[in-house]
C-alpha positions in Angstrom: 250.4 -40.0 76.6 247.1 -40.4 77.3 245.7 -39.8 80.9 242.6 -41.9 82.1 240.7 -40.3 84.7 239.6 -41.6 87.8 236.2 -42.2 87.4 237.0 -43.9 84.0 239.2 -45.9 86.0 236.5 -47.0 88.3 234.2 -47.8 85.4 236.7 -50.5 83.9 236.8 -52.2 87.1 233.0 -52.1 87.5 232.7 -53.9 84.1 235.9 -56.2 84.9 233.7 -57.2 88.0 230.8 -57.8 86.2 232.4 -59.6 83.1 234.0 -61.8 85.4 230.9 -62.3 87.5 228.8 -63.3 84.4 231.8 -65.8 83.5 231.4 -67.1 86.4 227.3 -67.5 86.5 227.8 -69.2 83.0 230.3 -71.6 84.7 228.2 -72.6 87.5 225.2 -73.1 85.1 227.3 -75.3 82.9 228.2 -77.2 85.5 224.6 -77.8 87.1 223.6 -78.8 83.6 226.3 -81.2 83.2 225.2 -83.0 86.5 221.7 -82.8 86.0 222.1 -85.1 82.6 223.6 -87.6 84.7 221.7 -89.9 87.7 221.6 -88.4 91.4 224.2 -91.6 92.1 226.2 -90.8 89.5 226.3 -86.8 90.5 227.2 -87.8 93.7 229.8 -89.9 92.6 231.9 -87.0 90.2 231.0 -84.8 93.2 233.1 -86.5 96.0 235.8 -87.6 93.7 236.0 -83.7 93.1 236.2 -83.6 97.0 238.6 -85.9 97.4 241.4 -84.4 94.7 240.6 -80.9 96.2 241.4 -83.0 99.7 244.4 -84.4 98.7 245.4 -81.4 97.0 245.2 -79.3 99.6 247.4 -81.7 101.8 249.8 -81.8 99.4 249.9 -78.1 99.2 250.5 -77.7 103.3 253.3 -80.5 102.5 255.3 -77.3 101.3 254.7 -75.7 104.5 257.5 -76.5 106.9 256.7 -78.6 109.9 253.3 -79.5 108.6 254.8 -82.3 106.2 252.3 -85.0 106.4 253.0 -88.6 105.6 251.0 -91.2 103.4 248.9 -92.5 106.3 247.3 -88.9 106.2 246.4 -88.7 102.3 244.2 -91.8 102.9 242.8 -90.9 105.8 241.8 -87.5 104.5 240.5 -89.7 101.2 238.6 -91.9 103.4 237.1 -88.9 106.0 236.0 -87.1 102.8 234.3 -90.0 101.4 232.7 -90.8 104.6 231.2 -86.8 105.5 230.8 -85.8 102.1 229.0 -88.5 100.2 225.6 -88.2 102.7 225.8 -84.9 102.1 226.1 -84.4 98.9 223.4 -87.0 97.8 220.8 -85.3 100.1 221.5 -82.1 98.4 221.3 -83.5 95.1 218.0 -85.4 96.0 216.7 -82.1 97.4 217.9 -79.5 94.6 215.9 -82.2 91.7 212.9 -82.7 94.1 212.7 -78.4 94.1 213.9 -78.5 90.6 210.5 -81.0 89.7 208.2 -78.9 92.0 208.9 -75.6 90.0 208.7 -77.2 86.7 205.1 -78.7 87.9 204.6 -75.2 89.6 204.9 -73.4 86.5 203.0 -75.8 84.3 200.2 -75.3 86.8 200.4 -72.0 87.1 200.2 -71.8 83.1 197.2 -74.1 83.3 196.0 -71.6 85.6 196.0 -68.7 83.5 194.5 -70.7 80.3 191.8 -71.4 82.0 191.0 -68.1 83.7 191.5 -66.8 80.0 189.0 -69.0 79.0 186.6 -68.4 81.7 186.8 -64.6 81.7 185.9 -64.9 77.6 183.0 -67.5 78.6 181.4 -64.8 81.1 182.1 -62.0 79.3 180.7 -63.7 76.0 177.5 -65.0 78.1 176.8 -61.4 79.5 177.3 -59.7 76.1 174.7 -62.5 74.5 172.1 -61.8 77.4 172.6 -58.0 77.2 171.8 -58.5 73.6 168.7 -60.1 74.2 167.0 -56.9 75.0 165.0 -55.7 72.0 164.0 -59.6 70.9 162.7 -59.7 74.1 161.2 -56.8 75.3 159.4 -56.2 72.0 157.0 -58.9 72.0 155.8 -58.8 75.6 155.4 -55.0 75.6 153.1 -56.4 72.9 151.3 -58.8 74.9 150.9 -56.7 77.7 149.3 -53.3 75.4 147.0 -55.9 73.7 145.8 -57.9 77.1 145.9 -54.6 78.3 143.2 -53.3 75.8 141.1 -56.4 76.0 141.0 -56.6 79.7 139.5 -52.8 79.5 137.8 -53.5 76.6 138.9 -49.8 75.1 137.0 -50.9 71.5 134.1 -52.6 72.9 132.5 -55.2 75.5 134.1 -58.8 75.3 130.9 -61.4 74.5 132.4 -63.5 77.7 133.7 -62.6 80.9 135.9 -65.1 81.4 137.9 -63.8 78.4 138.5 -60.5 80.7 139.9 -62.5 83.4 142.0 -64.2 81.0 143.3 -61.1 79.7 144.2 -60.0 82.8 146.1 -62.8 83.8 147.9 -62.3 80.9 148.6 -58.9 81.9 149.7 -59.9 84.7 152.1 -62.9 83.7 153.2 -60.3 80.8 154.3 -57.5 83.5 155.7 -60.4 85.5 157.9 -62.3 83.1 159.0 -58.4 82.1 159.9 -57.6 85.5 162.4 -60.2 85.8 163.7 -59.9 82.1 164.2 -56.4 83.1 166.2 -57.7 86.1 168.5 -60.2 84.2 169.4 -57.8 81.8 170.2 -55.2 83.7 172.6 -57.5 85.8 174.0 -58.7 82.5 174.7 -55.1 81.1 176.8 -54.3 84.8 178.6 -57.5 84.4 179.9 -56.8 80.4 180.5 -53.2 81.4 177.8 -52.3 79.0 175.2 -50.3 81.3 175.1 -46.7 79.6 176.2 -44.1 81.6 173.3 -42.0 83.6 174.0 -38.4 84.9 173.5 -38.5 88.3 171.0 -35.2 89.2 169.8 -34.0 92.5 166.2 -35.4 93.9 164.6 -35.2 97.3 165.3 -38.4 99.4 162.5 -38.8 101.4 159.9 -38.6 99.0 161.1 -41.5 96.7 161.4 -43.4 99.7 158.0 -42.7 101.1 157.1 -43.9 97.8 158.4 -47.7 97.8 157.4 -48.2 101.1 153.9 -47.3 99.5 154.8 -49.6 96.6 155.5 -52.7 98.9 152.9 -52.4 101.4 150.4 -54.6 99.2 153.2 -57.5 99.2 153.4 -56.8 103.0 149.6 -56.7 103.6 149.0 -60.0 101.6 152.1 -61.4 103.8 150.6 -59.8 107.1 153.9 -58.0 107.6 153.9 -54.2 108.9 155.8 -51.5 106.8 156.8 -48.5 108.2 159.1 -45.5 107.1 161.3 -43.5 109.6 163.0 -40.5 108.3 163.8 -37.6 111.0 162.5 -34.5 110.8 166.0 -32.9 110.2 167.0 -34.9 107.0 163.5 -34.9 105.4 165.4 -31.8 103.2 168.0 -34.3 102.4 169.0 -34.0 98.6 170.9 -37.1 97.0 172.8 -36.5 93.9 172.5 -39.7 92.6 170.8 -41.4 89.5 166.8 -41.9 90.9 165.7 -44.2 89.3 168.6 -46.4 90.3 168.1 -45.5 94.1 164.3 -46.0 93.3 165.2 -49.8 92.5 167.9 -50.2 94.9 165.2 -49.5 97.5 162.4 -51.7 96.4 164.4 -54.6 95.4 165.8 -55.0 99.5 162.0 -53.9 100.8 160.4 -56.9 98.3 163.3 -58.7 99.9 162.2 -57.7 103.5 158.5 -58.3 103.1 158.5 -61.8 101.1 161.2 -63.3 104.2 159.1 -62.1 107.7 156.9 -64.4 108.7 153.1 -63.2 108.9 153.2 -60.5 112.4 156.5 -59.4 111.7 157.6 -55.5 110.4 160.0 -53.9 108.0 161.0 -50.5 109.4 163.2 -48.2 106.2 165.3 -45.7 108.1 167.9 -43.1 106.8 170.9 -42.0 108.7 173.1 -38.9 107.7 176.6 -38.9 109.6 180.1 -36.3 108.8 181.1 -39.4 106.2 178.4 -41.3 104.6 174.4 -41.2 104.7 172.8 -44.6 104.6 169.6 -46.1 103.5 168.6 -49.5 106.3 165.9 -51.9 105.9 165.6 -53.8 109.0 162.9 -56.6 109.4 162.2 -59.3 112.0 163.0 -62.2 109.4 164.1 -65.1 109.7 167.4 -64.3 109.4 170.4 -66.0 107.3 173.8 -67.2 108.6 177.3 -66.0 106.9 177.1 -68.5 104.6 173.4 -67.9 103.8 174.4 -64.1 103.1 177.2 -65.3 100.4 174.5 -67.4 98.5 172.1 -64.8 98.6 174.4 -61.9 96.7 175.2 -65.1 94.1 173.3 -64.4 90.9 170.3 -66.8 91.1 171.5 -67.9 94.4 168.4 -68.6 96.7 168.5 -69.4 100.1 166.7 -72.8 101.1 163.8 -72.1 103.7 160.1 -72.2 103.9 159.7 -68.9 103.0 162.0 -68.6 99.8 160.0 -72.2 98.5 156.4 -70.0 99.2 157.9 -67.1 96.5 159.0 -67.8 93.4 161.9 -65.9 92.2 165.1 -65.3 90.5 167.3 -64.7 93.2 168.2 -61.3 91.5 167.2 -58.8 94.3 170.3 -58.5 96.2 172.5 -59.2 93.8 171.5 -56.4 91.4 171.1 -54.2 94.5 174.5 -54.7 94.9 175.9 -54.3 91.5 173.9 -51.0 91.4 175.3 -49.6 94.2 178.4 -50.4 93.3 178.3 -48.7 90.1 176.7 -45.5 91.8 180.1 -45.5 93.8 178.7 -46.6 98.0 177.8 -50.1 98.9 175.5 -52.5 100.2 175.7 -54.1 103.8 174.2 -57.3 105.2 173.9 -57.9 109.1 171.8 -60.8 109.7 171.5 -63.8 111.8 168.8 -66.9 111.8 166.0 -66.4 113.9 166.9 -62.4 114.7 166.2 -60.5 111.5 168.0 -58.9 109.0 169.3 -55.2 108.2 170.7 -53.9 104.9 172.0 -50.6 104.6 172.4 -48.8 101.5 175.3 -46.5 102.2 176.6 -43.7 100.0 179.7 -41.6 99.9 178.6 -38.1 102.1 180.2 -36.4 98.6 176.6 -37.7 97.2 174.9 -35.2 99.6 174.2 -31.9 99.1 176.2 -29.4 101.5 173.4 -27.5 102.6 172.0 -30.8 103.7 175.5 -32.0 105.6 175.1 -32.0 109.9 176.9 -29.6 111.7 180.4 -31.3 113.2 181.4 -29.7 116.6 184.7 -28.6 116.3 
């Protein structure tokens, strides 16, 4: 004879449970789809007479019961309370299980709508970036051209030119050339961030303070022609500071938010470039006495090609790719890019990167 452990035992019951309990899901789900083929009246209808037989059923079951014998007049007024509590209730849940019923069913065909067209739209981008990051030799090529031959005209490296107006034509040539290049240069580089095609750079250690000394010398023609003051304040104490960091990236990064600075002050104003070196971060700030953008101003002005509306931003024409690819760029060297601004009082961005970026030897003291 065969003995069956307890734990076997136990098992069997488990799956007598759940057997049952499946039987019983399958039962229910019948029955719901039975009822939903019919009408919400009709539902309601089978419903309470099913109410009313278990009613009278259970009457006649306490009829067994002595002393609890009912008589007729009972069996119809049970029938008749039954009809009277049930059917209310039982149409407003079938009314509100079909109205939930239609909602998820128009839920989920908008939520598969949804995610078509976010498919699509991720593919459109991703296909728009990779075109634009494509563009680079056909563009590049031909006005690295024009800019070497204006470049030799205006300088006249094989000879003198018989007019001089040709030499000022060749140098605004030049100067469109460089121009235009600049902000293909911009457009592209965005584009490559976007598709994830920007080729990896080693990050190696520089000195801080001199590249920054040399924007601010960079921008200070923009800043004279716009009347604005530049200035560069860097303590004493982090003038060792050593970023490791990509520098030509940081070198960008810089300018882009100082061109930034200069174009929006209004003639008398300053743009003063700090650094700050804390336990946890070091960060780059340009703050000017700007005009200034509100919350919203700030959102349009991180937007690829978003431009802010004001005097100022009609006086410069411009891509609106400054902030934008200072962001993306700081992104991908890991720290971030902050805007504090308000209209009327200025604006600061900081440039912050992770204090890991810093070399120890360079790190403050922290007091224990």
């Amino acid at each position: 004879m065969a003995v069956v452990s307890e734990p076997s035992r136990a098992t069997s019951r488990e799956a007598a449970v759940q057997i049952a309990a499946q039987h019983d899901r399958l039962a229910l789900a019948g029955l719901s789809r039975l009822l939903g083929r019919l009408s919400v009246r009709s539902a309601t209808a089978v419903l309470v007479a099913v109410a009313i037989v278990g009613a009278l059923a259970l009457h006649w079951v306490l009829g067994f019961i002595p002393g609890l014998e009912p008589d007729r007049g009972v069996y119809i007024s049970a029938s008749i309370v039954t009809i009277l509590v049930a059917t209310p209730i039982i149409l407003y849940a079938q009314t509100l299980i079909r109205s939930l019923r239609d909602s998820r069913r128009a839920l989920k065909r908008m939520t598969e709508r949804l995610a078509v067209a976010l498919d699509e739209t991720e593919r459109a981008s991703q296909a728009k970036s990779s075109f634009v990051a494509n563009m680079s030799h056909e563009l590049r090529t031909p006005l690295n051209a024009i800019i070497g031959f204006s470049d030799v005209i205006r300088n006249a490296s094989f000879g003198p030119v018989g007019n001089a107006r040709y030499l000022d034509y060749a140098r605004d040539i030049h100067d469109s050339g460089v121009h235009l290049l600049g902000i293909i240069n911009e457009i592209l580089d965005l584009a490559k961030i976007e598709s994830g095609r920007t080729l990896p750079e080693n990050p190696s250690p520089f000195a801080l303070a001199p590249v920054l000394e040399q924007t601010v010398r960079v921008t200070k023609p923009l800043a004279q022609k716009q009347a604005v003051m530049v200035s560069v304040d860097i303590a004493a104490e982090h003038r060792g500071i050593e970023l490791l960091a990509v520098e030509r990236m940081v070198r960008q990064i810089v300018l882009n938010i100082l061109s930034n600075a200069a174009k929006f002050t209004p003639a008398g104003g300053s743009v003063r470039l700090s650094l700050d070196l804390s336990s946890s971060s070091l960060a780059i700030r340009v703050a000017d006495t700007g005009i200034g953008m509100s919350a919203e101003e700030i959102k349009v002005a991180l937007t690829p090609f978003g431009q802010v509306d004001n005097p100022l931003s009609r006086a410069h024409a411009g891509t609106g790719l400054g902030l934008p690819l200072a962001k993306a760029m700081m992104e991908l060297a890991g720290g971030q890019l902050s805007i504090k601004s308000a209209p009327g009082r200025g604006t600061t961005v900081s440039m912050i990167f992770p204090v890991v970026a810093v070399i120890p030897a360079a790190l403050p003291a922290v007091a224990c």
